[in-house]
ZABALUM-989001 format. One line per 8 residues: number of its first residue (from 1); for each residue x, z, y of C-alpha. Coordinates in steps of 0.05 Angstrom, whole numbers, plus 5000, padded with zeros to 4 digits. Each point is the difference from the previous one (the first is absolute). Example, Ala and Ser with C-alpha at 12.3 -4.5 7.8 and 13.67 -1.06 7.14 Angstrom:
REM ZABALUM-989001
1	5246,5156,4910; 5027,4987,5069
END
This chain:
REM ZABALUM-989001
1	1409,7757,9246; 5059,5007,4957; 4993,4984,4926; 5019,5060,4952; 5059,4990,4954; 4972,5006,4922; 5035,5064,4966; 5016,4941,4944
9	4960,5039,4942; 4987,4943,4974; 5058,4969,4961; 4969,4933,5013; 5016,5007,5076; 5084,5007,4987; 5030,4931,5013; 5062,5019,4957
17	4945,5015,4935; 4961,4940,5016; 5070,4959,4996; 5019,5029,4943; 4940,4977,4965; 5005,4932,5018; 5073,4997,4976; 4969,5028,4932
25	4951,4942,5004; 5051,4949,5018; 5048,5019,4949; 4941,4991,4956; 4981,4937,5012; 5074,4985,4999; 5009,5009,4933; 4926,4964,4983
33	5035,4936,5031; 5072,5008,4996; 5002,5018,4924; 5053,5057,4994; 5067,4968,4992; 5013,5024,5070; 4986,5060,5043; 4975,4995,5064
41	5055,5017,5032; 5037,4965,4942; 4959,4938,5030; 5024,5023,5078; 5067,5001,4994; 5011,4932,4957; 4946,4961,5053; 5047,5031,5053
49	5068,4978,4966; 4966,4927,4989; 5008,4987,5081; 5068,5033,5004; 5040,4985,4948; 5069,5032,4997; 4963,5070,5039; 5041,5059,4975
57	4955,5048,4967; 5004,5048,5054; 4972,4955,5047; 4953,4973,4957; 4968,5064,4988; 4997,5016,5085; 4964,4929,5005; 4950,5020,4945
65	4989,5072,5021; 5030,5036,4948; 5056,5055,4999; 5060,4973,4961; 5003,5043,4947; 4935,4974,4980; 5027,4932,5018; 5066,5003,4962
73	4954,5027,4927; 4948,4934,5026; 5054,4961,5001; 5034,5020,4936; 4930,4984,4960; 4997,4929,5035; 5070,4991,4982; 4990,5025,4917
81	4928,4955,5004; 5044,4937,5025; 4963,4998,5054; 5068,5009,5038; 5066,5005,5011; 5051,5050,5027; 5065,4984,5022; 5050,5050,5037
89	5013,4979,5072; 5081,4998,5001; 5003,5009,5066; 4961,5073,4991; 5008,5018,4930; 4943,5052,5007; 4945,4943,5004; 4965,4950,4967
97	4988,4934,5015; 4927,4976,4968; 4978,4933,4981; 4937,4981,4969; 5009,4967,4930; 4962,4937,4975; 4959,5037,4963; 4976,5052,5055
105	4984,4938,5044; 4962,4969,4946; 4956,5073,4994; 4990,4998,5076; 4974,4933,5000; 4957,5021,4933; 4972,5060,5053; 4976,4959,5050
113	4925,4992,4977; 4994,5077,4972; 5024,5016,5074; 4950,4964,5032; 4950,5027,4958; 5021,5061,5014; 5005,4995,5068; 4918,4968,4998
121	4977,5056,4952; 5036,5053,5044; 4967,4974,5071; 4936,4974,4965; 4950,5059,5030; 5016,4971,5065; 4982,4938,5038; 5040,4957,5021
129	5013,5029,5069; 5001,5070,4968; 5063,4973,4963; 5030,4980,5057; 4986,5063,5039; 5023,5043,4946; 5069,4961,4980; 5005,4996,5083
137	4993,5082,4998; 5026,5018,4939; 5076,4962,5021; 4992,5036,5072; 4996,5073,4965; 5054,4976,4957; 5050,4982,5054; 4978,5048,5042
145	5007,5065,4959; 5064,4960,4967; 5052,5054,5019; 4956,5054,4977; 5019,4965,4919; 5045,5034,4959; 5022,4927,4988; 4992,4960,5067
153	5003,4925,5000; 5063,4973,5023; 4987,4965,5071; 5019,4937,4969; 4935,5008,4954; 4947,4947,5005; 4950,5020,5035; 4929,5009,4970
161	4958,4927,5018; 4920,4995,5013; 4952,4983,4948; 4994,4912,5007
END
């Protein structure tokens, strides 16, 4: 007997609404651990430029998943924060070459326990196998619907790792 598709009355049945909240909760919690001296994607795109210093900020923005307009105005607020630094490529006028400055390194490390909070108060409802299972499904949607983003992650992207 074939199972009859739900005419998804309920918004609590649409994926895409029940993702949405949870981004609304994480950035939430973000901010109740991070403080607010960076956004989240503020956060992103200077963890990113930590393990590839020298990116251009076009790249930088395909690795972290966000369009480059968005990226080049993230980019500009690291840079005015000190977080940063630009430098024009001379080899392609057009870009930017990004390095992280002493003082954005020194915030990242300053992160590191407000992430892992975050990261506990985020997968707390769920045991420890539920974390896994969820991280495990949540990076397989991810990279499987990752050419349906208006900002895809560049192939050479890290790719999303199990819960430990």
């Amino acid at each position: 007997m074939q199972k009859t598709e739900s005419k998804l009355i309920d918004l609590y049945e649409h994926p895409g609404h029940l993702l949405r909240r949870a981004q609304q909760i994480s950035v939430s919690i973000f901010y109740d651990e991070m403080g607010d001296e960076l956004t989240p994607v503020q956060y992103a795109m200077l963890r990113n430029l930590e393990n590839h210093e020298g990116i251009d900020q076009v790249s930088l923005s395909a690795i972290s998943g966000i369009d480059t307009s968005t990226g080049a105005t993230v980019c500009a607020r690291l840079e005015e924060k000190g977080l940063l630094e630009r430098r024009v490529i001379p080899t392609n006028r057009r870009q930017r070459a990004l390095t992280i400055t002493s003082a954005g390194e020194q915030l990242l490390n300053d992160l590191v326990p407000g992430s892992q909070r975050l990261r506990r108060r985020l997968l707390a409802p769920l045991t420890e196998v539920e974390q896994q299972q969820f991280m495990k499904l949540l990076s397989k949607l991810v990279q499987e619907n990752n050419e349906q983003s208006r900002a895809p992650l560049a192939d050479s992207a890290p790719a999303a790792r199990e819960v430990d």
